[in-house]
N, CA, C and O of each residue as an XYZ file, in Angstrom:
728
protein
N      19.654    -88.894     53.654
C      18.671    -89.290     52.701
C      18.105    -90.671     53.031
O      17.036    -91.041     52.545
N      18.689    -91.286     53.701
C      18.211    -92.829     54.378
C      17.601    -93.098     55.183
O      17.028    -94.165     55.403
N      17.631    -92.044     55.830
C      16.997    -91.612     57.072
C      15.821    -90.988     56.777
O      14.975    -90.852     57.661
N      15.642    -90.596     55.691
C      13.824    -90.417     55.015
C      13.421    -91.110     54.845
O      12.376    -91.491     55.373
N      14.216    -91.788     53.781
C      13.426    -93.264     53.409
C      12.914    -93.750     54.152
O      11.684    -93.770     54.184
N      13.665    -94.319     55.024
C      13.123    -95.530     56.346
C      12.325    -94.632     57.080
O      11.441    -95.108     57.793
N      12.483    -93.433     57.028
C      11.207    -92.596     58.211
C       9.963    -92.647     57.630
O       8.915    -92.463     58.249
N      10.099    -93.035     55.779
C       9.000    -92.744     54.967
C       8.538    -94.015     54.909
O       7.333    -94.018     54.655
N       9.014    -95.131     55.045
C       8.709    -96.495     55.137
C       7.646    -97.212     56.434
O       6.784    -98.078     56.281
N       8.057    -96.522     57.691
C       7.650    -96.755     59.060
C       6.172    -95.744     59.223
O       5.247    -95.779     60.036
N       6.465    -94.859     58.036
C       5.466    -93.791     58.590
C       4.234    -95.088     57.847
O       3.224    -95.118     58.551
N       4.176    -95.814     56.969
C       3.137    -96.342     56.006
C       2.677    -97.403     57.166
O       1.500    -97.664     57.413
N       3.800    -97.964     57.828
C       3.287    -99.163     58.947
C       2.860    -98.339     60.288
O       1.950    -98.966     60.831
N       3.039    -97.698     60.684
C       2.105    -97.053     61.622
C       0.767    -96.849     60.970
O       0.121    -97.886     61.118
N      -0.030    -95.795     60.201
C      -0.974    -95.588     59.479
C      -2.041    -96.567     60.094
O      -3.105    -96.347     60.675
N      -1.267    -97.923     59.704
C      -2.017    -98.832     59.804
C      -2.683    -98.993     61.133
O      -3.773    -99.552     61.249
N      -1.772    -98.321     62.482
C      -1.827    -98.849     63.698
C      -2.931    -98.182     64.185
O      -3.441    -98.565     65.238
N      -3.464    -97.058     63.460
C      -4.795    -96.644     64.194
C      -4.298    -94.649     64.877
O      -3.211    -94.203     64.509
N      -4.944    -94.024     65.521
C      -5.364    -93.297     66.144
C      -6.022    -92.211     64.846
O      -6.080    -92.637     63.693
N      -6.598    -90.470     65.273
C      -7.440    -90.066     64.843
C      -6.678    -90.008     63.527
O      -7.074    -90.598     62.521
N      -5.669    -89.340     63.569
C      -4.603    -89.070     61.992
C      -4.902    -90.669     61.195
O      -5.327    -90.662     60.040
N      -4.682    -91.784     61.798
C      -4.824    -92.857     61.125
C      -6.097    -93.040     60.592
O      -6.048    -93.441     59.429
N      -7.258    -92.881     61.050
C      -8.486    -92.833     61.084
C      -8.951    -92.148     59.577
O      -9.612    -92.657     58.672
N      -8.265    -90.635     59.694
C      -7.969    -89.792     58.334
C      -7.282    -90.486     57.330
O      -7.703    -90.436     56.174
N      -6.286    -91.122     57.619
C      -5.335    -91.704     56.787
C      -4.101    -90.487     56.625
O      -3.723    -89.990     55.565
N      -3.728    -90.253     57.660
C      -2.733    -89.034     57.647
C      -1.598    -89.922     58.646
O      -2.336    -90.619     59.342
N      -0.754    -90.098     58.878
C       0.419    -90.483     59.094
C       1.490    -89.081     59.906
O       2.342    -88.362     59.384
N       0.975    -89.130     61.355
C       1.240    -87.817     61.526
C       3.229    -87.904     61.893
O       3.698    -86.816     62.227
N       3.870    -88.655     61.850
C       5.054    -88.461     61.634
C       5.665    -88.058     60.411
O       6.608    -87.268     60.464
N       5.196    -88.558     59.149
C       5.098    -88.022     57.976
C       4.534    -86.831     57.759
O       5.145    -86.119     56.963
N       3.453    -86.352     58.274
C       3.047    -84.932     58.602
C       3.994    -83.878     58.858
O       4.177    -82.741     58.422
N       4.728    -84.900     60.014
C       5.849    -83.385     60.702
C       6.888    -83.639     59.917
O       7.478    -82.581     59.699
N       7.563    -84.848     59.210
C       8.562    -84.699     58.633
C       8.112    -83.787     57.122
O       9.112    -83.133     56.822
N       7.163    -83.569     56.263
C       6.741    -83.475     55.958
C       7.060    -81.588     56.320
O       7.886    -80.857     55.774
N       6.210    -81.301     57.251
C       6.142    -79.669     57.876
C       7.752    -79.637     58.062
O       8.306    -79.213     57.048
N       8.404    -79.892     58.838
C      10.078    -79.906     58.423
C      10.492    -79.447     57.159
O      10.952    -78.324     56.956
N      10.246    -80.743     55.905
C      10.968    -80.290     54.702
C      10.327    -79.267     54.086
O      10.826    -78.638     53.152
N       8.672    -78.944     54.795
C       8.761    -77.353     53.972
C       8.728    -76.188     54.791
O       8.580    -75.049     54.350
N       8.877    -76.512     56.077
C       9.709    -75.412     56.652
C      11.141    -74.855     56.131
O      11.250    -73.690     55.748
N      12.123    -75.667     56.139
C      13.056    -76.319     54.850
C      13.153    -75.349     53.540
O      13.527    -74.234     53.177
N      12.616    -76.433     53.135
C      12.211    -74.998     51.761
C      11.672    -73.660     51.487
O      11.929    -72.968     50.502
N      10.539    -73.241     52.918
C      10.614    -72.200     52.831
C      11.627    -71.102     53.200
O      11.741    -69.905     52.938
N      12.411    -72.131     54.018
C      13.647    -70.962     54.721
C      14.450    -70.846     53.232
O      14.466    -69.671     52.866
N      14.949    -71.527     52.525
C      15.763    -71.759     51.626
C      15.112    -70.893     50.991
O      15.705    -69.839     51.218
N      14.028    -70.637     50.160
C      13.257    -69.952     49.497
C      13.564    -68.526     49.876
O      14.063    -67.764     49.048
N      13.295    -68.165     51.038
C      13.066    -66.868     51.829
C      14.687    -66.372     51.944
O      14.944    -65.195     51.691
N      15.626    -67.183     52.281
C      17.094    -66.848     52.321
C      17.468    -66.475     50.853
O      17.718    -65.304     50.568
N      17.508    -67.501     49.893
C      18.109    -67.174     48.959
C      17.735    -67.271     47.472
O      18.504    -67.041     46.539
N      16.113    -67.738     47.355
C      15.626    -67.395     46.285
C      14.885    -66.102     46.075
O      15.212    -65.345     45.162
N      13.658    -65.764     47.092
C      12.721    -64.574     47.307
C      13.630    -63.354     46.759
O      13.574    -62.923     45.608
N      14.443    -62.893     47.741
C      15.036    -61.661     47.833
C      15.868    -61.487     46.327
O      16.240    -60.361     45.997
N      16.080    -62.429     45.622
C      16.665    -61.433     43.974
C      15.639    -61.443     43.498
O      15.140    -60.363     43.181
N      14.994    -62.558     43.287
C      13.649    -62.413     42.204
C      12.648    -60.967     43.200
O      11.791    -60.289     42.632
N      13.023    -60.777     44.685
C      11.902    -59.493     45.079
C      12.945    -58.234     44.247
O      12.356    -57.359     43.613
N      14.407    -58.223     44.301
C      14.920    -57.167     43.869
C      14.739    -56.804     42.125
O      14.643    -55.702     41.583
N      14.738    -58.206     41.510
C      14.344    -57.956     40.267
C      12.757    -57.878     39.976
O      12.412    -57.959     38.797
N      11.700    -57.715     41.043
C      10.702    -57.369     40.295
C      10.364    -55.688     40.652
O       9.576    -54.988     40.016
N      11.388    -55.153     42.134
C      11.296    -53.640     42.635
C      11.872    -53.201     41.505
O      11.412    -52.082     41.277
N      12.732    -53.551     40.592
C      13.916    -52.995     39.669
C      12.847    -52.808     38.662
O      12.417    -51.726     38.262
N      12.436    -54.099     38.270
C      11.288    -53.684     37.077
C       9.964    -52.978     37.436
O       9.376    -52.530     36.451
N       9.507    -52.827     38.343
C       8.429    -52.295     39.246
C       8.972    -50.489     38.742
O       8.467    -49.839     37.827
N      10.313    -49.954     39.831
C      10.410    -49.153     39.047
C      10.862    -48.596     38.133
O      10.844    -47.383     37.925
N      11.469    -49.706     37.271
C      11.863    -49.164     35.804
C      10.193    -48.922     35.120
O      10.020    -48.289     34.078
N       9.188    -49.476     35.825
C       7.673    -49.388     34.930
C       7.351    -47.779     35.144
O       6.918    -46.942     34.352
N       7.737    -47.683     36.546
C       7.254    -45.897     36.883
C       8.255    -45.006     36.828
O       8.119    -43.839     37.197
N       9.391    -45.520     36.336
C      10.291    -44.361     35.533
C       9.818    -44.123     34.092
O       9.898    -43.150     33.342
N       9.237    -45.489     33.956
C       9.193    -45.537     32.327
C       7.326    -44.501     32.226
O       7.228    -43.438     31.614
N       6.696    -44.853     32.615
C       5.398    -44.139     32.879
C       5.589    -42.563     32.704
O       5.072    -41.774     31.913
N       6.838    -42.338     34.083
C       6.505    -40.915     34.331
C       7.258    -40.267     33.359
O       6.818    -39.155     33.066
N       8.369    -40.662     32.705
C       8.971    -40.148     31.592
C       8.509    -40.260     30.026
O       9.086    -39.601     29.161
N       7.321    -41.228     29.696
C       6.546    -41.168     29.145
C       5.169    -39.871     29.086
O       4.705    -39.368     28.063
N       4.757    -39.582     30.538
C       3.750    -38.463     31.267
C       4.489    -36.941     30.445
O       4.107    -35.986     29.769
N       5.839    -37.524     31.069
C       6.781    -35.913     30.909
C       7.006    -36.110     29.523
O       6.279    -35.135     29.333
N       7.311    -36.435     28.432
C       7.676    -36.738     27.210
C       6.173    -35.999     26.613
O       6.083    -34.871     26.128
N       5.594    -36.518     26.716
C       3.710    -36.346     26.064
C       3.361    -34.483     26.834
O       2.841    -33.545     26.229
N       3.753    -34.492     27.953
C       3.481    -33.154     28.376
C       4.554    -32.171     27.552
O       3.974    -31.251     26.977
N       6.099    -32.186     27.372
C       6.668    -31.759     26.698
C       6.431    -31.706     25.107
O       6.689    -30.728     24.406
N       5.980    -32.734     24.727
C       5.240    -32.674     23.248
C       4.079    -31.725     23.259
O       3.960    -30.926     22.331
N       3.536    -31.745     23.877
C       2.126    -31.038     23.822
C       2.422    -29.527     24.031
O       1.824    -28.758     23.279
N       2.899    -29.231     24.552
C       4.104    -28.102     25.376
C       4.503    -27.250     24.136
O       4.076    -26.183     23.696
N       5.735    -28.335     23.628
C       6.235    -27.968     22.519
C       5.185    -27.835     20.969
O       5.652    -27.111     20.089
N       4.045    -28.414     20.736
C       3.167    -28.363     20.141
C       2.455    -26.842     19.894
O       2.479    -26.259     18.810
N       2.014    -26.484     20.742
C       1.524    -25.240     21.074
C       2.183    -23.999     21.176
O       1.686    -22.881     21.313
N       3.646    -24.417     21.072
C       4.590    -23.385     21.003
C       4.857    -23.305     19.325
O       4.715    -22.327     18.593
N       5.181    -24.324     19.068
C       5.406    -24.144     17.676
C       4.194    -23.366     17.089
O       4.375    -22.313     16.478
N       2.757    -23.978     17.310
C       1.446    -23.229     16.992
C       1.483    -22.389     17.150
O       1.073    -21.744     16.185
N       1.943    -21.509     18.364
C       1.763    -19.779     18.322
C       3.123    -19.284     17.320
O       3.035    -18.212     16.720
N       4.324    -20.106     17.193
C       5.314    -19.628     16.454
C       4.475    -19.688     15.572
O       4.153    -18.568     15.177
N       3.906    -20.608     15.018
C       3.404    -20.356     13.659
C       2.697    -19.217     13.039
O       2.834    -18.547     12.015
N       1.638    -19.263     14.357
C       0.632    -18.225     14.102
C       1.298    -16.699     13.571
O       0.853    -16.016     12.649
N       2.495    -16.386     14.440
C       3.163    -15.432     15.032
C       3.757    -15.181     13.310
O       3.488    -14.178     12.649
N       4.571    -16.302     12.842
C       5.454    -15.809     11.756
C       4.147    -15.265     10.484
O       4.151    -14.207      9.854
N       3.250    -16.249     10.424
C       2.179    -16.340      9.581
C       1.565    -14.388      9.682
O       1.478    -13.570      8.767
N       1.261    -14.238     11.133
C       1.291    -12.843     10.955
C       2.236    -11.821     10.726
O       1.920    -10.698     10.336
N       3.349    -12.174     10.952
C       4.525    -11.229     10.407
C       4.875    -11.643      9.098
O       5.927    -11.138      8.706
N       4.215    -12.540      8.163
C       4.041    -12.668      6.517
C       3.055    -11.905      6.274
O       3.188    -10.914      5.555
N       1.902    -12.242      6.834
C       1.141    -11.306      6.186
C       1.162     -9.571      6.551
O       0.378     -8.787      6.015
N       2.049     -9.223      7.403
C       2.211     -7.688      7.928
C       3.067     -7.120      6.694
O       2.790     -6.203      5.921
N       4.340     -8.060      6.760
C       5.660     -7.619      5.588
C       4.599     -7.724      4.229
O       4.613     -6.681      3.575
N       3.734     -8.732      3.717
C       3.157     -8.444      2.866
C       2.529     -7.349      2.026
O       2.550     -6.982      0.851
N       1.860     -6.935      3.373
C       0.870     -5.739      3.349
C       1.791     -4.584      3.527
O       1.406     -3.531      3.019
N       2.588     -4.578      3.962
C       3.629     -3.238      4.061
C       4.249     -3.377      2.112
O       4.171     -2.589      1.169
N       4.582     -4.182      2.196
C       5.041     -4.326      0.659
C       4.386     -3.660     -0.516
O       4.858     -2.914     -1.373
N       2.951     -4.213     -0.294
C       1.761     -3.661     -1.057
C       1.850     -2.201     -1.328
O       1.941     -1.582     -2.388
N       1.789     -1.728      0.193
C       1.407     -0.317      0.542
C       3.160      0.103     -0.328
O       3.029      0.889     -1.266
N       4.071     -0.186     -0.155
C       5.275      0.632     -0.381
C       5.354      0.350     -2.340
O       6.142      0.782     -3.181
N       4.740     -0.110     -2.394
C       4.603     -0.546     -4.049
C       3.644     -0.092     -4.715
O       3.604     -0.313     -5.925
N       2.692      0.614     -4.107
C       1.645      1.146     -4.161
C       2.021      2.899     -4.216
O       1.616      3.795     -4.957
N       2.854      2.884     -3.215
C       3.775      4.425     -2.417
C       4.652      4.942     -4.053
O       4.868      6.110     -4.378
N       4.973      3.880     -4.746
C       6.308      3.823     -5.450
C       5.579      4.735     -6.823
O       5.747      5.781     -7.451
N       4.445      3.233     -6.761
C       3.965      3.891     -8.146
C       3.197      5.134     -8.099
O       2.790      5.888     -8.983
N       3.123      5.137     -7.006
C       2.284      6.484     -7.671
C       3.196      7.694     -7.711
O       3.048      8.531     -8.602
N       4.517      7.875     -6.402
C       5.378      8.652     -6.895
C       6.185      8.776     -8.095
O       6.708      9.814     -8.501
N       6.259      7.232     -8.809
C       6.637      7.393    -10.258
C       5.094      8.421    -11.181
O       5.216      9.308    -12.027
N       3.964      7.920    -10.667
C       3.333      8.252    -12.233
C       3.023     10.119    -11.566
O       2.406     10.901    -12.288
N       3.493     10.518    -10.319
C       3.815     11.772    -10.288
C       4.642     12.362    -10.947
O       4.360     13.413    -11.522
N       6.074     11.695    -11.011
C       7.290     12.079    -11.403
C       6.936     12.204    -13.089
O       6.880     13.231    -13.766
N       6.746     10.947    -13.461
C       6.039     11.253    -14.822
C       5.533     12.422    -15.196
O       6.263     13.232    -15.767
N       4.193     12.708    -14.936
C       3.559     13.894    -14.995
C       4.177     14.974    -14.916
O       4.229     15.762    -15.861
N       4.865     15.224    -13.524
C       5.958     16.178    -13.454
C       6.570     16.717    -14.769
O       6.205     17.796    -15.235
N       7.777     15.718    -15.524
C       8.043     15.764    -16.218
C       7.551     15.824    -17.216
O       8.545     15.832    -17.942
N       6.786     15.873    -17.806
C       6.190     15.530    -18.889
C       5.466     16.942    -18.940
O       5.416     17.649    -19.946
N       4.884     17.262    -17.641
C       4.655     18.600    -17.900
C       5.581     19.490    -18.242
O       5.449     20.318    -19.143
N       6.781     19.318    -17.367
C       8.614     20.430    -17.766
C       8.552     20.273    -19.124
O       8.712     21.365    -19.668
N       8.382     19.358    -19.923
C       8.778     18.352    -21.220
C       7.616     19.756    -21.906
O       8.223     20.603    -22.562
N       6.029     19.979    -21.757
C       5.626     20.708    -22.738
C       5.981     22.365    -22.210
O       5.864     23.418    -22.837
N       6.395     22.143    -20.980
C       6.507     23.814    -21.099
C       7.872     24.396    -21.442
O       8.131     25.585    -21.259
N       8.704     23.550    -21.928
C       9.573     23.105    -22.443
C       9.327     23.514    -23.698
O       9.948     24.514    -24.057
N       8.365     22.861    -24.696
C       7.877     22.859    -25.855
C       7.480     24.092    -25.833
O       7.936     24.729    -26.782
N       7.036     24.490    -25.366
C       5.695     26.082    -25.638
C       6.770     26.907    -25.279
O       6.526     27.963    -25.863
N       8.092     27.076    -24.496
C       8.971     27.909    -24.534
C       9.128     28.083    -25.650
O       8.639     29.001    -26.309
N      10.299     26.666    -26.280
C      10.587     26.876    -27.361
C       9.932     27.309    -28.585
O      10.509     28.234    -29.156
N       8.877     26.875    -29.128
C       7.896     27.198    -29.729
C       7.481     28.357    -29.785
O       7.197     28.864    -30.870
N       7.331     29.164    -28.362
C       7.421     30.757    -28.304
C       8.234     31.594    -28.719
O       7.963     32.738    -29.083
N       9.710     30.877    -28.685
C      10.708     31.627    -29.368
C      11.149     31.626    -30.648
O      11.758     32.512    -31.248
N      10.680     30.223    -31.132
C      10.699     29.735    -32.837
C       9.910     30.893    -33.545
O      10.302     31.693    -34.395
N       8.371     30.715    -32.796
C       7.484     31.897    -33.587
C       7.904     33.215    -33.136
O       7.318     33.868    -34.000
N       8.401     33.954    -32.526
C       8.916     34.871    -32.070
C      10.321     35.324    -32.779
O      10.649     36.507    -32.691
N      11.271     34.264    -33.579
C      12.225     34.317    -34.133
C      11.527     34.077    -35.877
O      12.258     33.971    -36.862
N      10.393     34.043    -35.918
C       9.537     33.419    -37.185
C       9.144     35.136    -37.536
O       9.415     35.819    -38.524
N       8.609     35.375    -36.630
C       7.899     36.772    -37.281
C       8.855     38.216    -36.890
O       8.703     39.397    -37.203
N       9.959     37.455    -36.006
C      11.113     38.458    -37.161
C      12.115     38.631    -38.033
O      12.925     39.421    -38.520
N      11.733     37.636    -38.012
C      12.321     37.145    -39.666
C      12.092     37.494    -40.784
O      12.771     37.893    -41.730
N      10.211     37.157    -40.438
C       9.296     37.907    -41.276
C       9.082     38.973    -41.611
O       8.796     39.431    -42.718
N       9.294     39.704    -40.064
C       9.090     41.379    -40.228
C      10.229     41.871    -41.128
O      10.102     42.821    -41.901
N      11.522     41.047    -40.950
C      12.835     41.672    -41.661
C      12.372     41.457    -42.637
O      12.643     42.387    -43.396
N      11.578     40.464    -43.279
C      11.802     40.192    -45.121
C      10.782     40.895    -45.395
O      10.624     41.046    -46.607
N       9.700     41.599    -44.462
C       8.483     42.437    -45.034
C       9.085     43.853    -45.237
O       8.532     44.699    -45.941
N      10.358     44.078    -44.518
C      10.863     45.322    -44.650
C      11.229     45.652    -45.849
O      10.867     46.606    -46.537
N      12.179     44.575    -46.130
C      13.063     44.869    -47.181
C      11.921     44.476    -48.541
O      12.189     44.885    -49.671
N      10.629     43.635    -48.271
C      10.259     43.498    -49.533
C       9.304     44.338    -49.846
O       8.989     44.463    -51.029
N       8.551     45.201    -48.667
C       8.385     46.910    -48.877
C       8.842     47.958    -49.574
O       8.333     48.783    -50.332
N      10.340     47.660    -48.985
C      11.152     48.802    -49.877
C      11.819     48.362    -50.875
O      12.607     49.103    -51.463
N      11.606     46.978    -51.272
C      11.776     46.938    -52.913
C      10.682     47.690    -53.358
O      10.777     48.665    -54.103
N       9.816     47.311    -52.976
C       8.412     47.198    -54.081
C       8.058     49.075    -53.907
O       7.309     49.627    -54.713
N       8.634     49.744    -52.909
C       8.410     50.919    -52.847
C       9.396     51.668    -53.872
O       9.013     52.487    -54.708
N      10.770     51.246    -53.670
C      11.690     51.366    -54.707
C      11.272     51.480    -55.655
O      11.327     52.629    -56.092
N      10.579     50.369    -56.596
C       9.860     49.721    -58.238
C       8.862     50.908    -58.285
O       8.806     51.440    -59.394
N       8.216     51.339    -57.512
C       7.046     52.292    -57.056
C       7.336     53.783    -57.319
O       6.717     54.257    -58.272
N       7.992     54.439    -56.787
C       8.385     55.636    -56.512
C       9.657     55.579    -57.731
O       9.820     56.630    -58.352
N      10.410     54.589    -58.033
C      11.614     54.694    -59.392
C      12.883     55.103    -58.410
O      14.033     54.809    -58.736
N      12.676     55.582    -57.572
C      13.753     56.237    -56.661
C      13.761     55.576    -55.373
O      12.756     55.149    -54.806
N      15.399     55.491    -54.779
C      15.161     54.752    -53.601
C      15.676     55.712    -52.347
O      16.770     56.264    -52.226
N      14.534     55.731    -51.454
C      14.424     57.054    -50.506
C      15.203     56.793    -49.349
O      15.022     55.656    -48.912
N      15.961     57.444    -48.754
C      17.160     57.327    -47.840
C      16.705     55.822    -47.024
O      15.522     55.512    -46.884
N      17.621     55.137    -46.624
C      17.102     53.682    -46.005
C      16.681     53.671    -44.514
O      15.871     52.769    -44.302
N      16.967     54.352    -43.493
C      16.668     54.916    -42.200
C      15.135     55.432    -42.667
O      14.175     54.671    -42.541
N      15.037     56.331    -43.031
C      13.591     56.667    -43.350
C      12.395     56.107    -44.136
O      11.258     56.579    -44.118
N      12.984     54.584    -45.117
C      12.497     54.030    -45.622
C      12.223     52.569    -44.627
O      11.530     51.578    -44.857
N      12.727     52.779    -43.941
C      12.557     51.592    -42.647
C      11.441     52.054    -41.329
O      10.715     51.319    -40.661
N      11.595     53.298    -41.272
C      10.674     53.887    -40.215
C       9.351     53.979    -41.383
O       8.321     53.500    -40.909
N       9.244     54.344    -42.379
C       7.924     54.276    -42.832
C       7.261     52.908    -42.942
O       6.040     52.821    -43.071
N       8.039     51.860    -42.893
C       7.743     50.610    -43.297
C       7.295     49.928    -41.546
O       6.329     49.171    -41.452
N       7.877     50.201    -40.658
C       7.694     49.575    -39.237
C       6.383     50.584    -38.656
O       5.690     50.043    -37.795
N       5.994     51.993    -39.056
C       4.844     52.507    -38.858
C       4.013     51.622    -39.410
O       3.333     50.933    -38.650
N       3.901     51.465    -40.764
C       2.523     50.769    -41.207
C       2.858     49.622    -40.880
O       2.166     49.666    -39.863
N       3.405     48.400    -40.818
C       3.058     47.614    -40.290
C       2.957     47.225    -38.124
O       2.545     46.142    -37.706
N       3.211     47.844    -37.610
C       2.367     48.917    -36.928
C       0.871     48.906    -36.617
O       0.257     48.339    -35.712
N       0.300     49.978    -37.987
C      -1.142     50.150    -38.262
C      -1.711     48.602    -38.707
O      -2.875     48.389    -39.047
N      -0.940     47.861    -38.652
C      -1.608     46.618    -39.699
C      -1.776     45.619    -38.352
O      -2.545     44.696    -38.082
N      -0.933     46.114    -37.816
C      -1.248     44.535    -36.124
C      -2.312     44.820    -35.351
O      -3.045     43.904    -34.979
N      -2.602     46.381    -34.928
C      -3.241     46.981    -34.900
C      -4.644     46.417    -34.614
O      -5.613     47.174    -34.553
């Protein structure tokens, strides 16, 4: 370090002594000592500063284009996945409205085989009625016919004073009425 100094001291009294560098005001021993200490520093620089700060800016360099392209791929997979979900959507949206419409139709299917079944029945239900009813009046007018018999052959009895064998008073009575349906 003393050995600068005084090299840096001698370089100021030469200057003075003249040639073209002096002329400039350049001090060409100071020049080269000068080109030395940053030869110097650039070796120092180049040995053992450059090369981490170059490894830490390749590191971040490509952590930028990992980070980019996995960003690229992230956004392509979104978009990807976007459009998938969209046709899922579409897809379920039409298999709601299919099950819908099948629903309709089978509810539609239902009722009307109920308001068949109805009818059905309901028809059994009067012919049902008109059976019975056929046999009520059918059990009505011989009932009737029995009480027209016997109230014949009272009144034929009251009539005649005498009551005429009952077999033959029954066949005269089922002839005329008979002639009377007629």
């Amino acid at each position: 370090m003393n050995n600068m100094i005084s090299l840096i001291a001698t370089a100021e009294t030469s200057a003075e002594s003249g040639g073209v560098f002096g002329a400039l005001g350049i001090d060409w021993k100071l020049l080269i000592l000068q080109a030395i200490a940053f030869g110097f520093l650039v070796f120092i620089l180049a040995k053992w500063v450059y090369p981490p700060i170059l490894k830490m800016l390749d590191r971040r360099e490509k952590l930028i284009e990992d980070s980019v392209k996995a960003a690229k791929e992230a956004g392509e997979k979104a978009e990807s996945a976007a459009a998938e979900i969209a046709s899922k959507l579409k897809k379920a949206r039409s298999d709601a409205d299919d099950i819908v419409n099948a629903a309709r139709e089978q509810s539609t299917q239902i009722l009307a085989d109920s308001e068949k079944e109805a009818a059905r029945r309901a028809e059994q239900t009067v012919e049902a009625a008109r059976q019975q009813l056929a046999r009520d009046v059918e059990a009505a007018r011989k009932v009737l016919r029995d009480e027209t018999i016997s109230l014949v052959a009272m009144a034929t009895e009251k009539v005649v004073g005498e009551k005429v064998d009952t077999s033959k008073d029954a066949k005269l009575i089922r002839d005329a009425i008979k002639e009377s349906e007629k």
